[in-house]
N, C-alpha and C positions, 0 to 999 in steps of 0.2 A: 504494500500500500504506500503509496506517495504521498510526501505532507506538501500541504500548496501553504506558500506562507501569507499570511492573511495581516493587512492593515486596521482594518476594521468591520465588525461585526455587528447591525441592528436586528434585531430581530431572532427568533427561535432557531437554533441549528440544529433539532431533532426530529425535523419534520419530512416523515417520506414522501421521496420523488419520484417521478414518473420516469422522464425523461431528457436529456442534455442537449440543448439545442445553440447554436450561435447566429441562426435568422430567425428573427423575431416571430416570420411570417408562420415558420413550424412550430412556435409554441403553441401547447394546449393546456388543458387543466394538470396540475401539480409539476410543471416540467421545472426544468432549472437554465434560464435564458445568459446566457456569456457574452457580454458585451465587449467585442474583439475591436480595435480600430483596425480598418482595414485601410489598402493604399486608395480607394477609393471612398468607400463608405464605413464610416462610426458607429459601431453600432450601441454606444451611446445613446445616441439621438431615437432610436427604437426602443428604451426602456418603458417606454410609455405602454408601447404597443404591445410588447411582451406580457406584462402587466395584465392590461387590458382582456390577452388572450388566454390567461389565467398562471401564467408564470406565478411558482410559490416560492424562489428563490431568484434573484440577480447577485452576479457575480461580476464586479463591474470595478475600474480604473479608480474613477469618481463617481459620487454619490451622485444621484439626480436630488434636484433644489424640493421637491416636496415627494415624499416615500408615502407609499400607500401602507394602511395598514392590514397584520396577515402574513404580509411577505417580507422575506429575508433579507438583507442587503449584505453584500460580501465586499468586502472594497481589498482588493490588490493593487502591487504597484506594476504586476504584466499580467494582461488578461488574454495574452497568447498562449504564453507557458502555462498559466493556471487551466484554461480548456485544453492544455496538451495532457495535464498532469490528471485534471478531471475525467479525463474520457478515458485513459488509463485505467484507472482506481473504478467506474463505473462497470465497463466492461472487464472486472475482474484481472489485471492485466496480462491478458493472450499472449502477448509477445513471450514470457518467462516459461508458456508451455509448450514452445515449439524452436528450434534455432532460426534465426531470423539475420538476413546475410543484406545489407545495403549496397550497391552501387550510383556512385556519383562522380560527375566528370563531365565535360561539354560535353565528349561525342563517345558512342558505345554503348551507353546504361542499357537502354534498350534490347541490343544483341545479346549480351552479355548475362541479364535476368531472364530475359525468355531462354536462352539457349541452355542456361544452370536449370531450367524448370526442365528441361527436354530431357538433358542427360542423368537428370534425380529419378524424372518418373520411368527413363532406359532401367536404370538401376534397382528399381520394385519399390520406390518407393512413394508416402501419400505428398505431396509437392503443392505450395502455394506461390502465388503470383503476384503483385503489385507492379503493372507497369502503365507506359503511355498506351498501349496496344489495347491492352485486356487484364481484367483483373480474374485471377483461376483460384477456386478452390477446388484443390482436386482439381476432377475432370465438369467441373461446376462453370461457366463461364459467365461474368458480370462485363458489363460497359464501363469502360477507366473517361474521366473527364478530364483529370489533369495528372503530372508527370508524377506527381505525390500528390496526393491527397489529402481533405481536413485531416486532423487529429481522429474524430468520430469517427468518420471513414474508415482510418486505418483502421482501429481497435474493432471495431462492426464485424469489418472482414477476417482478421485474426483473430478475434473471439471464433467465429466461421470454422477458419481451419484448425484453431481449436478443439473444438467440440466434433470436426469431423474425422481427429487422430492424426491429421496434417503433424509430419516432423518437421520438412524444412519450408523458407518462405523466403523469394527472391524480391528483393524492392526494390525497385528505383529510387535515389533520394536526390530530388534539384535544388537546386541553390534559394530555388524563391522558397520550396518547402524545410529549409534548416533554416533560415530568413525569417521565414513565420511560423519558427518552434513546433509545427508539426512532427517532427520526431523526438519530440523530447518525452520522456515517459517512457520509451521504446527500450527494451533489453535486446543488443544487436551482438547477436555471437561474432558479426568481423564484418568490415567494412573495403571494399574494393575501392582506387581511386585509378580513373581510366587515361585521363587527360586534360590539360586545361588548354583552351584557344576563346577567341574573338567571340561572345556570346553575352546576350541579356546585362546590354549593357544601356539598356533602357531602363531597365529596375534597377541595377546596382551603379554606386554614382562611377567609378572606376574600376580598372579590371584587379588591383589591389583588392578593394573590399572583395568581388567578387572570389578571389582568390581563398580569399579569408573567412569567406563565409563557407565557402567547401571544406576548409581547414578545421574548422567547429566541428563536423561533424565525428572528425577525428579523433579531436581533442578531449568528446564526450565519449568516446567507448569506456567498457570497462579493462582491467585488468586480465580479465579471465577471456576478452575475445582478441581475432586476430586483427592488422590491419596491413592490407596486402596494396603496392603500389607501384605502378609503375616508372622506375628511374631512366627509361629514356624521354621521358616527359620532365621537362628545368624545371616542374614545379613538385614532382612528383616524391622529393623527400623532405619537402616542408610541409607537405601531408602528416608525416608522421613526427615532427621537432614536437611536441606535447602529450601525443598520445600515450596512454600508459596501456594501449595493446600490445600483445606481441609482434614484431615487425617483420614483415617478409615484401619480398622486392620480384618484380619480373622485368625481362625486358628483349629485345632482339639483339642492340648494339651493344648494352654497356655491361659489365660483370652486373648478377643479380642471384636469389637464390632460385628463380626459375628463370631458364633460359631458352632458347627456341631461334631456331634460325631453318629461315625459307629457301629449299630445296628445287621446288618449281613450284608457277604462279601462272598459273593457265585462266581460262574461261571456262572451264569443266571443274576445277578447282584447287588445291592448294597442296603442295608434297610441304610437311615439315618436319623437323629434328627438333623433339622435344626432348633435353636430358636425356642423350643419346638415343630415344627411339624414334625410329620414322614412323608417320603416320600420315594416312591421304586423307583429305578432307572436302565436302563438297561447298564449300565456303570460299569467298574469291579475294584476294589482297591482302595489301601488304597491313591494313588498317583492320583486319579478317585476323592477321596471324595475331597480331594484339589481344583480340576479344578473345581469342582460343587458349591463348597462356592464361590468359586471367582468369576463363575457368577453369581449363586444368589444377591453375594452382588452389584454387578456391576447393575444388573438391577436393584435391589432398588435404588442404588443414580441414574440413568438414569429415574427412577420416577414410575416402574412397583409394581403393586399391590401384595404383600406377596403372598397371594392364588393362584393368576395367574402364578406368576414365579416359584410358585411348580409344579402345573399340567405341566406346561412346562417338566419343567426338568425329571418327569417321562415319557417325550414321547421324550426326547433329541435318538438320536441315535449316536453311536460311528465313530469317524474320518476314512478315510483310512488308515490305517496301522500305526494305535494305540489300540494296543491290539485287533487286527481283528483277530478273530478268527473261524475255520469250523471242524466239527466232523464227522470223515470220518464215513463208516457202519459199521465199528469193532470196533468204539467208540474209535478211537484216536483222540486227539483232539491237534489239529496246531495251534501255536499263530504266526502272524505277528506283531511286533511291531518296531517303528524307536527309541526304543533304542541306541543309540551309542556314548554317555557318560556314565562314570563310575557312575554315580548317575543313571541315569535310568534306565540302565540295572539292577543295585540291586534292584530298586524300583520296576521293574518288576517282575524279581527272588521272591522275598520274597512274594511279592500277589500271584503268581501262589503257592509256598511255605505253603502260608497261608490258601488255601483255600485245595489241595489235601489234598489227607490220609495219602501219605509214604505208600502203597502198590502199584500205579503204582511209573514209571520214570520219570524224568525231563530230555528231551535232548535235550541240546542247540546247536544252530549251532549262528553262532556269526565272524561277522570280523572286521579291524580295516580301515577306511580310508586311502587312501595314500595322500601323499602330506599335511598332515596336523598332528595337535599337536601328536610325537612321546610317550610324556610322558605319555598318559594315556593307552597306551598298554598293557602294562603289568598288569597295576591296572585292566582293565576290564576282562582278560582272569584271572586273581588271583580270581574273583568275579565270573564271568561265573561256572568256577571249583569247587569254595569254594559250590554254591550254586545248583549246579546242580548234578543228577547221573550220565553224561556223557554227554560231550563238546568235539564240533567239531569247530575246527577254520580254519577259510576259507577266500578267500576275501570279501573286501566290493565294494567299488571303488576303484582299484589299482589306479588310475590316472598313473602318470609317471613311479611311484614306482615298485619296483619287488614285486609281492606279496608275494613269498614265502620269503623274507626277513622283510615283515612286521608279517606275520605268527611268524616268527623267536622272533621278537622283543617282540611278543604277550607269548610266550612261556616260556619267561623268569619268568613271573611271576607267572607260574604255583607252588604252594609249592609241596613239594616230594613226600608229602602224598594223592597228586593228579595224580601223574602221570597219574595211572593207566584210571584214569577217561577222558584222551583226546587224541584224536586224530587230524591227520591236512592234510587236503584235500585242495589243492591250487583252486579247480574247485567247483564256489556255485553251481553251479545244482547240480551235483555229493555230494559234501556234503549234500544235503538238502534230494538226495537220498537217500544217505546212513542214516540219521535218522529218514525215513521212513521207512527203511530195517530193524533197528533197534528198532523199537518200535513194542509194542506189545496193545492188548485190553485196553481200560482204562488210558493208556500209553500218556505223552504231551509232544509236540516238542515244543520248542521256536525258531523261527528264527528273529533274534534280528540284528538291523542296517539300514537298507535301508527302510523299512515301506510303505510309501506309494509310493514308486521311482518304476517308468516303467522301468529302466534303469541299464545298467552296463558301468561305463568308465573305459575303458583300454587305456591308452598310446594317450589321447585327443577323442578318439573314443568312440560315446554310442552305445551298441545295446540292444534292446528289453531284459527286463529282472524285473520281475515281481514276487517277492518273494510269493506271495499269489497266485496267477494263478498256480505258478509253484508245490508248494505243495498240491495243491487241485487236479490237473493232477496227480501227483503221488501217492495219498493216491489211486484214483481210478484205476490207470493200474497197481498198487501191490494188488488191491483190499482188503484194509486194511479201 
């Protein structure tokens, strides 16, 4: 049981509750309503409402100017960590009955927790989920909304795999979810760090903080779990300068205690030398060998047998749209990938790069988020450009934004010696067309940003929209 430290108390603290909520709008009779400030909305300013909707406890920053009577008032000085530590202690805390393994890092989490959920449940075992993709329990599948979830959330679904005999649970942990003490309350048997580059730097005021907020996560393990990171990444052992985990390292370049070096790097998939054994893998690149060390090593400190976590790994199969890829009948072949940092998209670039001949094309179609960090626009259409025979820039989620002003922004970064090489189509279907229209036999699209997303938002609206559907439709009605 977690103690939440409390400033001040009006009111009866013996009084049972129904329910934990942090939107006012889900309060009902006897709940306990957590007035969070969020980066947009206070939920403050809804104490009224909660109240109203029969809330029998607030749990709140500052007091509201006139308290009803009845109701409890809880006054903290962070009403983040306090619904981190409450929803914990509510749902009994799940996390302590199952080992619970975090990944955090710009690029990879994703690969790397579904792909640990693949090789656990290879291995006979019951396997939980927490990702961008899909949240698993078991073979149970839920809708994920964001990269980590509330506090509630979490605790909800590990209570879940709790109760359904679930041993391990793979999580995603983003920066904005250590940011807003979402995992705080959390008992983590050991913590991945995959890499840090150019990202969300719309939320964090610099890529320092940003740095540093990853570093918390590290800092809060325990004693008794590991924390695994990679040292070919310059940020990668400031990860562990506080941690009081056990420390282990991977890497391809540099000495580490897992090491791994790429053998062959085809399109069919990947030879590697893991700690002297080869293993084929149907996983593609140089950014592919990374994710694989990481879980390899991850299941050895989780206690899995060298031989077994290889055979795994040759039967691992690729995420949704992470480098998903299909080879129309005229043998062009279309990559999906949710590239949409300036590090990925190169890390993408340069594997497709690495493994062609330079006698077909490379043509990317590629956009930029709206409503979010404007600064890496131009770095990624500079890189798309640099790295491709022909770039089409398009939308991604416009969200609020004009797209063709993000286009614009995108633009900038083109150098001169590029021009010639892009084009800019404000409409992704219609781009995605046109670089079917333009490729030719042997010939490779990249459509690079949205990945695994069903979806397009414009202007708060999503509609149906499915980058890999959509090019596999058109490679066949151009019959290409």
């Amino acid at each position: 049981m977690y103690k939440v430290n409390l400033n001040a108390v009006t009111g009866n603290t013996t009084v049972a509750i129904n329910q934990v909520h942090f939107d006012s709008r889900k309060v009902s009779l006897n709940d306990v309503f957590v007035a969070v400030k969020g980066t947009v909305v206070d939920g403050h300013d809804y104490i009224e409402q909660a109240t109203n909707n029969g809330a029998i406890a607030i749990v709140c920053e500052k007091l509201p100017k006139s308290v009803v009577n009845g109701v409890t008032y809880i006054e903290v000085d962070d009403a983040q960590s306090a619904l981190a530590l409450i929803a914990a202690n509510f749902y009994g805390n799940p996390s302590h009955d199952l080992k619970l393994v975090g990944i955090t890092g710009t690029n990879g989490k994703t690969t790397i927790s579904t792909l640990l959920y693949q090789l656990f449940k290879k291995a006979g075992y019951k396997v939980g989920l927490l990702s961008t993709v899909k949240i698993l329990v078991d073979n149970k599948e839920f809708k994920a909304t964001h990269t980590t979830p509330d506090s509630l959330t979490i605790n909800s679904y590990l209570k879940m795999m709790a109760d359904a005999g679930v041993e391990f649970c793979f999580m995603e942990v983003s920066s904005h979810g250590i940011h807003q003490k979402r995992t705080e309350g959390l008992e983590f048997a050991g913590g991945v760090f995959t890499n840090l580059s150019h990202d969300h730097l719309d939320y964090h005021s610099s890529f320092a903080e940003y740095r540093d907020v990853k570093k918390t996560f590290f800092d809060q393990l325990s004693k008794s779990a590991f924390a695994i990171t990679n040292v070919d990444d310059k940020n990668g052992l400031v990860m562990l300068q506080n941690t009081k985990a056990e420390k282990f390292t991977y890497a391809l370049k540099n000495y580490a205690d897992y090491k791994a070096q790429i053998l062959e790097n085809q399109f069919d998939g990947l030879l590697l030398k893991i700690e002297g054994n080869e293993v084929w893998t149907k996983l593609i690149g140089n950014f592919n060998a990374y994710n694989l060390l990481a879980i390899y090593a991850t299941a050895r400190q989780l206690g899995l047998e060298q031989i077994d976590i290889l055979r795994y790994l040759s039967e691992l199969e690729s995420v949704s749209g992470r480098f998903q890829y299909v080879v129309s009948p005229s043998k062009i072949t279309a990559i999906v990938d949710y590239a949409h940092t300036p590090d990925a998209l190169k890390n993408v670039l340069e594997t497709i790069n690495s493994i062609r001949t330079k006698n077909e094309e490379l043509i990317t179609v590629v956009g930029c988020g709206g409503d979010r960090d404007k600064t890496k626009r131009p770095v990624m259409a500079n890189i798309a450009s640099t790295l491709s025979s022909k770039v089409i820039f398009t939308s991604d989620n416009p969200r609020t934004e004009d797209p063709v002003l993000i286009i614009e922004d995108m633009e900038k970064g083109v150098s001169p010696e590029n021009y010639k090489k892009t084009m800019s189509i404000t409409d992704r279907k219609q781009a995605i067309k046109t670089a079917c229209q333009l490729a030719n036999s042997k010939d490779i699209i990249l459509i690079a940003g949205k990945g695994h997303e069903t979806y397009q938002e414009v202007n708060g609206k999503r509609t149906d929209f499915d980058d890999f559907k959509i090019v596999k439709e058109l490679l066949n009605q151009l019959n290409k």
